[in-house]
C-alpha positions in Angstrom: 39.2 0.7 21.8 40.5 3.8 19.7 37.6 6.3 17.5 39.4 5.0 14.1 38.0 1.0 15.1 34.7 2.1 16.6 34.1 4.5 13.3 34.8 1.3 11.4 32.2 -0.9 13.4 29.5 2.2 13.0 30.3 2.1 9.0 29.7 -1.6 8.9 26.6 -1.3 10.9 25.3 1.2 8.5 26.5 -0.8 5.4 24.1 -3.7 7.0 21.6 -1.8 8.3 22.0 -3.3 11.8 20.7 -1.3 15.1 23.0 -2.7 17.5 26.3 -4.1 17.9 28.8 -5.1 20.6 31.8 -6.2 20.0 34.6 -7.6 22.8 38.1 -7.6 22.5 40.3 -10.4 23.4 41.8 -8.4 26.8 38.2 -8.9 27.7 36.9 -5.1 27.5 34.1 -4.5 24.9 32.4 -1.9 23.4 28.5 -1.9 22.5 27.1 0.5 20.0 23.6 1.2 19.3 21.9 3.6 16.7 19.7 6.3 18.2 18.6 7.5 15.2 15.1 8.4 14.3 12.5 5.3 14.6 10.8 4.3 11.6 7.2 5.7 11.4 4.6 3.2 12.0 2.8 2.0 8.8 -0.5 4.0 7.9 -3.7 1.8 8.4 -4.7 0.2 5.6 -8.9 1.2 5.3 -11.0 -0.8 3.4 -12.7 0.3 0.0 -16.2 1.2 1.2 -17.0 -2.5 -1.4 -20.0 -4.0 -1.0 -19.7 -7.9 -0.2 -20.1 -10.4 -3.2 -24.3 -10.2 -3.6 -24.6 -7.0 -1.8 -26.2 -3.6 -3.5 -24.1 -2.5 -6.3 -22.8 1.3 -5.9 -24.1 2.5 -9.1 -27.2 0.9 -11.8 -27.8 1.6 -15.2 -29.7 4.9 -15.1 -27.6 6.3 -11.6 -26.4 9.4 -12.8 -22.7 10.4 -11.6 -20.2 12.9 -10.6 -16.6 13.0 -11.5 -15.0 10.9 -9.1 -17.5 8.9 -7.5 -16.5 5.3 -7.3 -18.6 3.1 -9.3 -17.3 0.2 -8.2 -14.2 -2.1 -6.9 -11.9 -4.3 -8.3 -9.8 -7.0 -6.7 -6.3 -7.5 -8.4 -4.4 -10.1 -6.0 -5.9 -9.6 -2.9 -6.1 -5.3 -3.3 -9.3 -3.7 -3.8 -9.0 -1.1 -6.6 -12.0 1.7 -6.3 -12.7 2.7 -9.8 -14.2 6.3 -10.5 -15.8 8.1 -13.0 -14.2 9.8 -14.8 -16.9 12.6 -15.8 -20.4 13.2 -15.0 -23.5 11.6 -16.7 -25.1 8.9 -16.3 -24.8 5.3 -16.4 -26.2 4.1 -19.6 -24.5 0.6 -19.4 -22.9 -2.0 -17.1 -20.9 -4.2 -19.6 -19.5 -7.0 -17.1 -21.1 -9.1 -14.2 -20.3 -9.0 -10.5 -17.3 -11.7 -10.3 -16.3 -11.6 -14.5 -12.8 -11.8 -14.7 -11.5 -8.2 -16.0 -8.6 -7.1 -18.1 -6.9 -3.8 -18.1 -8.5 -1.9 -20.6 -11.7 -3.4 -21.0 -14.7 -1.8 -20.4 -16.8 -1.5 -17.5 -19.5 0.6 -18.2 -20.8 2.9 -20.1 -21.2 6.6 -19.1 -23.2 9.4 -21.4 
């Protein structure tokens, strides 16, 4: 098999992302190409929000006082848990939904002075 055809199968392999290939002729001889380039890197571990369960101790109460950045608690949005920080110190003055309300994007959470 001539460099111009086996160029052309390594093009097409490309074009569909395939990692190996052989390909026989009709004489009966074949060819088999295989990519050797870099392997994909393994996907990072997804780690849990430190949540508590449903009923557990909730991270912050009215009257915690918080830093910027501290998570005051998590949110599920289909099937990923969302930490949600503070956004500047104080304390928490308000808690303006229940464990388990349904939430929208914008509303408010809580109340920090």
């Amino acid at each position: 098999m001539d460099s111009a055809k086996i160029s052309q199968i390594a093009d097409i392999m490309r074009d569909y992302g395939l990692s190996r290939v052989r390909v026989e002729e009709p004489d009966g001889s074949a060819v088999e190409l295989e990519c050797g380039g870099v392997a994909p890197a393994p996907a990072a571990p997804v780690t849990p929000a430190p949540a508590p369960s449903p009923g557990a101790e909730p991270f912050v109460r009215v009257g915690s006082k918080v830093k910027k950045g501290e998570t005051l608690c998590v949110i599920e949005a289909m099937k990923v848990m969302n930490e949600v920080t503070a956004e500047a110190d104080g304390e928490i003055v308000d808690i303006c939904v229940k464990d388990g309300d349904l939430v929208e994007y914008g509303c408010c959470l809580m109340k920090i002075y």
